[in-house]
N, C-alpha and C positions, 0 to 999 in steps of 0.2 A: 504494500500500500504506500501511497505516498506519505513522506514525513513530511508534516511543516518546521517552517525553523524555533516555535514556540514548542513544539511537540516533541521535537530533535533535542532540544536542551533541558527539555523534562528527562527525558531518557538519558540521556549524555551521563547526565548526575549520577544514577541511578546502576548504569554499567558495570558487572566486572566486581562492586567491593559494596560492602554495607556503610556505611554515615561515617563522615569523619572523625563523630565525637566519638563513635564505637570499635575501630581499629585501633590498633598499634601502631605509633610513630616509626617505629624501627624498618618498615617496609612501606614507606606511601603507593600507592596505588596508582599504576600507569593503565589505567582501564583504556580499551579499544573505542574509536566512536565508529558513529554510521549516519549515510545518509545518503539521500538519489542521486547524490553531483559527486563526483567521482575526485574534482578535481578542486571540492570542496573544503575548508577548516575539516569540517565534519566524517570527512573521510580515510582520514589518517589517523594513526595511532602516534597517541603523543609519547615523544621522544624523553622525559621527563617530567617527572610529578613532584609538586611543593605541597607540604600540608601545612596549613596555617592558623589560624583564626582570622585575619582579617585579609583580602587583596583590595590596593588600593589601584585605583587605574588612572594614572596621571601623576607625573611627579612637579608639576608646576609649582605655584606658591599653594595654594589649596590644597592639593597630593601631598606636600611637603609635611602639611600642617596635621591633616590627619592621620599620616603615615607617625610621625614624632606623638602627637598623641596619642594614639592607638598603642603604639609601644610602650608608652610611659604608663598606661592602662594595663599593663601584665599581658598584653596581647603578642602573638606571634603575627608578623606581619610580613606579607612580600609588593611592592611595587613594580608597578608595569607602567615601562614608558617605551613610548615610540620613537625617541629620536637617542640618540647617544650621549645624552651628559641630561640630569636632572634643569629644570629650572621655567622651560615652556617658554608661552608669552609673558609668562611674569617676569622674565628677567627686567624690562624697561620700567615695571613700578617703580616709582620716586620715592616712596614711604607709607606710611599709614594713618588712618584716621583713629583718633581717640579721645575718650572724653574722659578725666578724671584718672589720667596716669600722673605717675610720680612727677617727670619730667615736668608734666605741666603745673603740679604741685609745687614743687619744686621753683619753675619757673613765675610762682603768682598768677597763674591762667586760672581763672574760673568760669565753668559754662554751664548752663541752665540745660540739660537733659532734654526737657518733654521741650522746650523750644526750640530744637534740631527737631528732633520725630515731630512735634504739628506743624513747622516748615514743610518737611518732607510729607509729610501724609496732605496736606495740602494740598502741593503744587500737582501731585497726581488724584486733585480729587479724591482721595481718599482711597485707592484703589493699591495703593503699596501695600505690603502687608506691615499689618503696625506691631505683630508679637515678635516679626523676626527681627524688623528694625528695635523695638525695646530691649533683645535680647542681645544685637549689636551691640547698642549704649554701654547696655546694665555691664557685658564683657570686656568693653575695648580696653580700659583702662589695665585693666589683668591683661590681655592679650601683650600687650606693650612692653608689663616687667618677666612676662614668661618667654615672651622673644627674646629679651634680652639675656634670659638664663639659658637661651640654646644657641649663644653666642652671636645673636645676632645684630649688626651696628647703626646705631642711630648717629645723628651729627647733629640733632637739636631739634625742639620745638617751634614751629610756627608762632611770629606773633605777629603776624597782617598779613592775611591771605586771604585772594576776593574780598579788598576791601576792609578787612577784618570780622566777616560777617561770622565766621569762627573760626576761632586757634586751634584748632583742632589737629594740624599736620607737624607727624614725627618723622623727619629727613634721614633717608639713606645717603651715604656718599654720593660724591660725583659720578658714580660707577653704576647707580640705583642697585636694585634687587641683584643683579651677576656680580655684585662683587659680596656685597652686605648682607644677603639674605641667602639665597641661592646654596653657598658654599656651608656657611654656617647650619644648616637647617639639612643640610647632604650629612654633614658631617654628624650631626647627633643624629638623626635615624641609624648612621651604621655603627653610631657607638651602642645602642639600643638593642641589635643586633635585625633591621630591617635590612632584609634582602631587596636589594633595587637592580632589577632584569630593564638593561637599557637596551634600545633596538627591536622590544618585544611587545609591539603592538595587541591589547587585546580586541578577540574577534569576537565574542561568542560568551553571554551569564549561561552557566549551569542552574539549574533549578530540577527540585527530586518532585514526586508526582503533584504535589500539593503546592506548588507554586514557590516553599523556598528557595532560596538563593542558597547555592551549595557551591562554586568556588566560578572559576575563570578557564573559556581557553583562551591564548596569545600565542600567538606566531613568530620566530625567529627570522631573521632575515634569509635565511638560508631556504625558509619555507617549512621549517621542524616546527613541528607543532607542543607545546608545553602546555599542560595541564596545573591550576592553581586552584587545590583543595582548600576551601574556607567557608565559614561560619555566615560570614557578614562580605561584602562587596563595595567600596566606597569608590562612586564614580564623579573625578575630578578632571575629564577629559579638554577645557578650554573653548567652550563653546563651538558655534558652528560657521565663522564666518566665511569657510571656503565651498558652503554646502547652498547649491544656488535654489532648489529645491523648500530648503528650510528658511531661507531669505524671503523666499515669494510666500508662504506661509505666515513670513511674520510681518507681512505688510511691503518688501519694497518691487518695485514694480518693473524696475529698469535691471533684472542683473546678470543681463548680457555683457555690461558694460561698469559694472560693480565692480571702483577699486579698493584693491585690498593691500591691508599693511601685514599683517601676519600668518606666515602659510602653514598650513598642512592641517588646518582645524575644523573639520568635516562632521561635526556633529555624531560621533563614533559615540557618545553617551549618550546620548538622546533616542538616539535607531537602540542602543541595548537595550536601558531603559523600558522603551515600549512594548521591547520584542519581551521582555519579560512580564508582561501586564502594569506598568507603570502608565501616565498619564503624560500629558506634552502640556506646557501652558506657550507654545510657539508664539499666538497674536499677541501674549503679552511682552514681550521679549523688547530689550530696548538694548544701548551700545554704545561704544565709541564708535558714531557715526558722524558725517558732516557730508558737505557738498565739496568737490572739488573740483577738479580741469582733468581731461584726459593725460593723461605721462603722468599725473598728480608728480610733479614739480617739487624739490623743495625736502623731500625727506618725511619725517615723523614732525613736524611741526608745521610743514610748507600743508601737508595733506590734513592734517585733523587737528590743528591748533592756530594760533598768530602768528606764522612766520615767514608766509610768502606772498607779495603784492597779487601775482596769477590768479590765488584763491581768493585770497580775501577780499578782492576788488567785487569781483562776480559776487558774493553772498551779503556785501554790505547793506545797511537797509537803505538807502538813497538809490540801487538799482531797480529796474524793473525783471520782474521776472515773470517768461509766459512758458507757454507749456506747449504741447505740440501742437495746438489749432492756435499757438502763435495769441493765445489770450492771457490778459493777469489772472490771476488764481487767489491772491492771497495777497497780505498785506507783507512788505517784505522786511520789514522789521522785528520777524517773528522769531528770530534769532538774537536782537540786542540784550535782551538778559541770561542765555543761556546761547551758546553757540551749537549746543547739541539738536537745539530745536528746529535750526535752520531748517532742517531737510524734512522735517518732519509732513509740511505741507504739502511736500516736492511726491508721498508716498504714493498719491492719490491719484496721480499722472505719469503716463510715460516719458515724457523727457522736462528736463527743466533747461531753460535759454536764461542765459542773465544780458541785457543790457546795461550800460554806463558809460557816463563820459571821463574824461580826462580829473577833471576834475573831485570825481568820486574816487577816482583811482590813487592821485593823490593822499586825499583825505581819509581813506584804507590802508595806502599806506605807512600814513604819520600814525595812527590809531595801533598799529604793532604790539604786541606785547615785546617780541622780542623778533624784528625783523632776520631774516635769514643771510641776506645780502644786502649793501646799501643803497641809497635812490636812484643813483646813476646805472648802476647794476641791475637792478629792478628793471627799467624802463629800456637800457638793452636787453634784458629777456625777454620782456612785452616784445619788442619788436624783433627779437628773432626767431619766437614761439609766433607769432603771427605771418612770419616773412617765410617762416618755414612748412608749416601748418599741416603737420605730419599727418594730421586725424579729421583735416578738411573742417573743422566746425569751431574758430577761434579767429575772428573777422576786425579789422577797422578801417573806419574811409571818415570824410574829412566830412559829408554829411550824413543827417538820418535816412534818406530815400537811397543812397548808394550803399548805406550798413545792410537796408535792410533787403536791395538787392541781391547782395554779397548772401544774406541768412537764406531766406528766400529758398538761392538756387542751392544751396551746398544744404540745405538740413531740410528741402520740402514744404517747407512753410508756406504759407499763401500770401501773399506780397500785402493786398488790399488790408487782410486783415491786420498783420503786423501793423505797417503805419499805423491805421488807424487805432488798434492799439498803443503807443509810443503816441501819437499825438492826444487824444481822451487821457493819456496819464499826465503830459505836460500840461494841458489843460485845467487838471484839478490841480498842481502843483499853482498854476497863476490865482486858481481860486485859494488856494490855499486848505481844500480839502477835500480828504478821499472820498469820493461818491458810492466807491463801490466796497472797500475794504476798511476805510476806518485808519489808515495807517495815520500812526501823530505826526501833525505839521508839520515838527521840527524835523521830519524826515522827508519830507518832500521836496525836494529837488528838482527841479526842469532840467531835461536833458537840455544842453545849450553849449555846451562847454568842449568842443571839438579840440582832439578826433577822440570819434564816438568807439567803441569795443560793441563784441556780442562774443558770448561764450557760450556751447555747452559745458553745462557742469553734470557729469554725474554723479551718483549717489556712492560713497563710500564708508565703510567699513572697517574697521581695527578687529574688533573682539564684538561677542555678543553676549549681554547679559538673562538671562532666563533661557526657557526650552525646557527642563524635567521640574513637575511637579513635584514638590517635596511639604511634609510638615515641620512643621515648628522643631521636628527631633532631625531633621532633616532626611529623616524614610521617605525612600520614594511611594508614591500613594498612587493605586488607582484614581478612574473616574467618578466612583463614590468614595475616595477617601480616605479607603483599606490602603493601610500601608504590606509594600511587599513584601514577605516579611525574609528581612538580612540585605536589600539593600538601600543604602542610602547614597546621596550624593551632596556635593559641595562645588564650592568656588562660582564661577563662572555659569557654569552648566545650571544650577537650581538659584541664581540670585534673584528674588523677587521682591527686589526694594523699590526698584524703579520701571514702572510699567510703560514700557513705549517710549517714555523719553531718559535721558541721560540727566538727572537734575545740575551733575557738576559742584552744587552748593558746599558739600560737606567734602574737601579734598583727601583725598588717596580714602576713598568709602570704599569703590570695588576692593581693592588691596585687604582693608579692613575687613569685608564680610566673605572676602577666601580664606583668613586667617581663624577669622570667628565659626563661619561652617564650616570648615575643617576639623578644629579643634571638639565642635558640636558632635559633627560626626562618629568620631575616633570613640569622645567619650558614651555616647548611646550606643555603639555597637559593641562596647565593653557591658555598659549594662543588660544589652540584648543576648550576650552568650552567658555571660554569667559564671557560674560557678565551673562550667564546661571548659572555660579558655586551655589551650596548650601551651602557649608561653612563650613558645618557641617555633620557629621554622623549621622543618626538615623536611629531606630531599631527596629523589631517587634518580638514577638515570643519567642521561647526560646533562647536565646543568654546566656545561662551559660557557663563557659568556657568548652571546648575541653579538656577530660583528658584519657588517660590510664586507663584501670583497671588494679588493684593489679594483678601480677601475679607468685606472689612471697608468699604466706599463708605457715605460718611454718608445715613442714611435720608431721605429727600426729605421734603418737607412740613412743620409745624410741631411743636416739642416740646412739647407740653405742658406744665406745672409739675407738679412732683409725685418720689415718688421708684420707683424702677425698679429690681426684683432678678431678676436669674437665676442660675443654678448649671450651670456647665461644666467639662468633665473637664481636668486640670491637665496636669502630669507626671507626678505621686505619686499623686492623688485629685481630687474635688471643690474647684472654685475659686465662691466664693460673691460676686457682685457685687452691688453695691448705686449707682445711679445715682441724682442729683441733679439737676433741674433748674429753674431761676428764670429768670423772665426770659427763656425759650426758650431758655436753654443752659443746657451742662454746668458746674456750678459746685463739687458737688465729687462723689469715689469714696471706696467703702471697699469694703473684701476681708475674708473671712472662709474660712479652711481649715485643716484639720487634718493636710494632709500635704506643702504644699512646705517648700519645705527653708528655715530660717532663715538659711543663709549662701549661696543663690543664688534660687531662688524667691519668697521674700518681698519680700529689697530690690529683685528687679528691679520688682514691681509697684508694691510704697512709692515707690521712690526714681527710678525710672524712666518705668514705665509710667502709672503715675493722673498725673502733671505734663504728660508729654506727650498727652494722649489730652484734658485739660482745656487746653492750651493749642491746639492742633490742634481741639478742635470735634468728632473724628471715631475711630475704633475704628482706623484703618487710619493707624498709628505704626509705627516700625521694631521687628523683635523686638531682643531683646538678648539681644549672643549670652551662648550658655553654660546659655542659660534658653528654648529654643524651646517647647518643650511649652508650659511657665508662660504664656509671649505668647501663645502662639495661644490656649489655654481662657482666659486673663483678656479679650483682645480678643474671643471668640466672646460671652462673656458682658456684655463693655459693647457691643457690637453689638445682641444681643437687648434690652439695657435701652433702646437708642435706640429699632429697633424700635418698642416698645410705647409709647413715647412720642409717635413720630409719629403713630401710633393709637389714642392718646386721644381719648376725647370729652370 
C-alpha cells in the first residue's frame, strides 16, 4: 500500500527496537526505514544511531540556546545543523533586548515593563501575543546575567536608542553574534557534553503510532542517513525566507523577484512541523522586510536599513508610489515611523514603481542614518545604475512626460494613466492635501525638481519571523491547540510577537525572544521527560563527522598568463573574483560584492582566503568557519578562474 510521509514516520519510530526510554544505552538502535521512493530519506538504512533525550535542529542563536539549556537541565542532547560551523543567520545580531538586567541596574536605566508590552500589543492591535511577550519581559533581564555565565560578551548598555524610547539594548562587539555569542555559547554546549552533527541536515520527525515525537532522521553530506533517538525534538531551523511558496502564503505577492539577504533558509521546520500534525500561523508571519532596487545595492544596510541613497530615495515618503495599473495605492508615508512598514502596502499589489525628483533624493539622502558612501559617490551610482540599467526598470529624463515614457515602454504601464496619475498627485501637493490617501502635508511634495527618477522597487526579505504555531510552553500545537506531544520549537521559526509587521521599537527583541524560547524550550522538555531523562548521549555506528568533499582539485594543465573573473553566489549575494596569473601561477586575487558582511564575509576572503588559495597554488583551502557560504562561492569562483586559464590558448 502506499505510505504517506505522516504515516512513514509513524512507523519509522516504531521499527526494529521498542521506546527509547525502555532499551539499553549500551546498543542504540540503527533500525531499517521504508518507503515507495527508493531514492528516498526513507529508504535507507541509517548508517548511525544517537540516543538522547533531547534533538535540537538548528544550531543558530535559538539552537544554541536551547541546546545549552537542555543540557544544563540533566538532558542528553545532540544538535543538527546544516551548514559547517554553528551560528546560522544569527551570527549578524548586534545584541539583545532586556529589561531589568544588572547592567542596566547597574547603569541607572529604569523601564516600566507593561509600557513596552501595551506599546507593543498596541501597534499590532492587539493581535501579538501578550503571554509570550510578558514572558519575554518577566525573562530578559535573567536571560542577560545567564548569557553572560556561558561566556558570552557584552560591551555595554544602550542609553539612547530610537530616540531613547527604550534603553533596552545590551551590545555585542564590533564583530556582533560571530564573535560574542556564537563561539561562546558552541563552547559551553560541548562542555555540557552536546553533541553538534554539522553538515547534517535534518529530513524527516519520527513519531510512534500515537502521534509522539520519538527522535530525528538527518542526512550526511555524503547522502548517509543518521538516525536521532529522542524524547522531545526542538525545532530552531531560521525561518523560511528562501521558500517562495511560504512567502506567497504569508502575504507577499511579487517573489519572483524577492531579494534576499540570507541563504539557504527554506522553511525545513515548518514543512516538519506540519508533516507531524502541528499547525502553521504562515498569514501571520512578519520580518526583516523593506522595499529595495533590483542588484539591492549597498550590502546589509544599503538593502534593509539607512544606508544607501538607491533605496532610500524610492521608499521616502515625498515619492509617489503606483503599482502596476500605474495608480497610487496608499499614502507613502507609511513607513516614516517604522521602516519595516514600508512594504507592507506594497503586499497587496504586484509590483511597486517609486517616482521622485532630484530633490527628494537629496533630502533621503541627508536623512541617512548612516550613509554607505558619500554624496558625490551616491549620485555617481545614481547615474551609472541608471546609464547602465542592467534590469531595464530604473529610468531618469529631465521631464515628467519623457520619465514616464521611459516607464511606460520598459515596465508596460499605460502612458495616459501614469501622467495623469503624477499630475492629480502634484495637484493635491498645490492644494496642499491628499484627496485620496490622507498622507500629512508636511509630506507633500510636487514633483518639480528635475531630473525626475522612477524605480522598480521590489519587495525584500532578510529573515522571517513566525510560521509554526507554538504555546506559551513553546509545544508545537495543532489546529485545536493539542500540543504534539515532544515537540516544541523556538527562535525564529515560532516568534509570535509581531504579527505582519516588524515593530522595530524595542531593539535586538528578535535576538531577545531566540534566546528567551530557546531557553523556554530546553526547560519544558526537561519537564516533559521527567524523571525518564538519560543524561547522556550515546552512539552506534559510524558517527565520523559530516564533511564536504573537495570540490575544488587544481585544474591540470598549464595556466596561462593573463587575468581571470567569474561571479559566484556568496552567502548574502554575488561574490565577484578576479584571478591573476604570471608566470603560470596565481600571483594575486581580488573580490568585489555588494552583500557579504564586513565583519565576517569580507575579512575571511581578504584576510584568509586570497593568502591561502595564493600560497596553496589551488581553490581547495580550508573554509573558515563562521563564513561557509562566503568559502565555498569565493573558492567556486577562483576554481572557474583556474579553469579558464588552463584553457587558454
Amino acid at each position: 500500500m502506499e505510505i504517506t510521509r505522516r504515516g512513514f514516520v509513524g512507523m519509522a519510530g516504531a521499527i526494529g527496537a521498542t521506546a527509547l526510554g525502555t532499551r539499553s544505552l549500551s546498543a542504540p538502535a540503527i533500525a531499517s526505514t521504508s518507503s515507495t521512493a527508493d531514492d528516498s530519506v526513507a529508504s535507507k538504512s541509517p548508517v548511525a544511531a544517537y540516543d538522547a533525550d533531547v534533538c535540537v535542529i538548528g544550531g543558530g542563536n535559538s539552537g544554541l540556546a536551547a541546546a545549552v539549556e537542555a543540557a544544563q537541565q540533566g538532558l542528553g542532547v545532540v544538535l543538527l545543523e546544516k551548514q559547517g560551523s554553528t551560528g546560522g543567520g544569527g551570527i549578524g545580531t548586534e545584541g539583545v533586548f532586556a529589561v531589568g538586567s544588572q547592567m542596566q541596574k547597574d547603569a541607572g536605566i529604569e523601564i516600566e515593563p507593561a509600557e513596552v508590552i501595551a506599546t507593543e500589543m498596541s501597534y499590532s492591535h492587539n493581535r501579538a501575543n501578550g503571554q509570550k511577550w510578558l514572558d519575554l519581559i518577566n525573562n530578559s533581564g535573567d536571560n542577560v546575567s545567564w548569557l553572560q555565565e556561558c561566556g558570552v560578551n557584552f560591551t555595554g548598555v544602550v542609553d539612547d536608542y530610537h530616540g531613547g524610547q527604550y534603553k533596552t539594548f545590551h551590545w555585542f562587539g564590533v564583530n556582533r553574534a560571530h564573535d560574542d555569542y556564537t563561539p561562546a555559547m558552541t563552547k559551553t554546549a560541548e562542555s555540557l557534553g552536546v553533541q553538534i552533527l554539522t553538515w547534517t541536515p535534518a529530513q524527516s520527525l519520527l513519531q510512534d503510532s500515537d502521534g509522539t515525537i520519538t527522535g530525528v532522521l538527518a542526512e550526511k553530506q555524503n547522502g548517509d542517513i543518521v538516525k536521532v533517538n529522542a524524547k522531545a525534538v526542538v525545532l530552531a531551523t531560521g525561518g523560511f525566507a528562501n521558500n517562495d511558496d511560504y512567502l506567497q502564503e504569508g502575504g507577499f505577492s511579487d517573489t519572483t523577484n524577492v531579494v534576499r539577504f540570507l541563504y539557504g533558509f527554506n522553511g525545513d521546520g515548518v514543512r516538519m512541523a506540519v508533516e507531524a500534525g502541528g499547525a502553521d500561523n504562515i498569514p501571520r508571519i512578519s520580518g526583516l522586510m523593506q522595499l529595495t532596487v533590483s542588484g539591492a545595492p549597498g550590502g546589509e544596510y544599503g538593502t534593509f536599513g539607512q544606508g544607501d541613497g538607491l533605496v532610500v530615495a524610492g521608499h521616502a515618503a515625498q515619492s509617489i508610489w503606483v503599482n502596476e495599473d500605474a495608480e497610487r495605492f496608499c499614502a507613502e508615508s507609511a513607513g516614516v515611523e517604522n521602516w519595516m512598514a514600508d512594504m507592507v502596502p506594497s503586499l497587496m499589489h504586484a509590483k511597486l514603481y517609486s517616482i521622485y525628483d532630484a530633490k527628494v533624493f537629496k533630502a533621503a539622502f541627508d536623512g541617512m542614518i548612516a550613509p554607505r558612501i558619500d554624496w558625490d559617490a551616491t549620485q555617481e551610482e545614481l547615474r551609472q545604475r541608471i546609464e547602465e540599467n542592467p534590469y531595464n526598470d530604473f529610468f531618469s529624463a529631465d521631464t515628467l512626460d519623457e520619465l514616464a515614457g521611459k516607464a511606460a515602454d520598459a515596465c508596460g504601464l499605460d502612458y495616459d494613466t501614469l501622467i495623469r496619475t503624477i499630475e492629480d498627485y502634484n495637484d493635491m501637493c498645490d492644494a496642499g492635501a491628499d484627496a485620496y490617501f490622507g498622507k500629512p502635508a508636511e509630506y507633500l511634495q510636487k514633483l518639480e525638481n528635475p531630473p525626475y527618477y522612477f524605480c522598480y522597487m521590489p519587495q525584500a526579505c532578510m529573515v522571517t519571523f513566525g510560521g509554526i504555531r507554538t504555546n506559551r510552553k513553546m509545544e508545537v500545537v495543532d489546529r485545536n491547540g493539542r500540543a504534539i506531544p515532544g515537540l516544541y520549537s523556538c527562535g525564529v521559526d515560532s516568534a509570535d510577537l509581531w504579527p505582519n509587521v516588524y515593530t522595530i521599537n524595542v531593539p535586538g527583541g528578535c535576538n531577545a525572544n531566540n534566546i528567551n524560547s530557546g531557553r523556554s524550550a530546553g526547560r519544558n522538555a526537561a519537564t516533559y521527560i521527567g524523571a525518564g531523562a538519560l543524561g547522556a548521549v550515546k552512539s552506534q555506528g559510524d558517527t565520523s563527522p559530516s564533511a564536504p568533499d573537495a570540490h575544488w582539485p587544481a585544474p591540470e594543465g598549464a595556466w596561462a598568463d593573463g587575468s581571470y573573473t567569474d561571479t559566484e553566489r556568496g552567502m548574502f549575494g554575488d561574490i565577484t573574483v578576479s584571478v591573476t596569473i604570471q608566470g603560470g601561477k596565481v600571483t594575486a586575487i581580488t573580490q568585489t560584492n555588494e552583500l557579504e558582511t564586513t565583519y565576517v564575509g569580507v575579512p575571511a576572503m581578504e584576510d584568509e582566503l586570497i593568502p591561502a588559495v595564493i600560497n596553496a597554488q589551488t581553490s581547495d583551502v580550508a573554509t573558515v568557519a563562521g563564513a561557509t557560504m562566503t568559502s565555498n562561492g569565493f573558492r567556486s569562483a577562483v576554481q572557474a578562474c583556474l579553469e579558464q586559464a588552463a584553457h587558454a590558448s
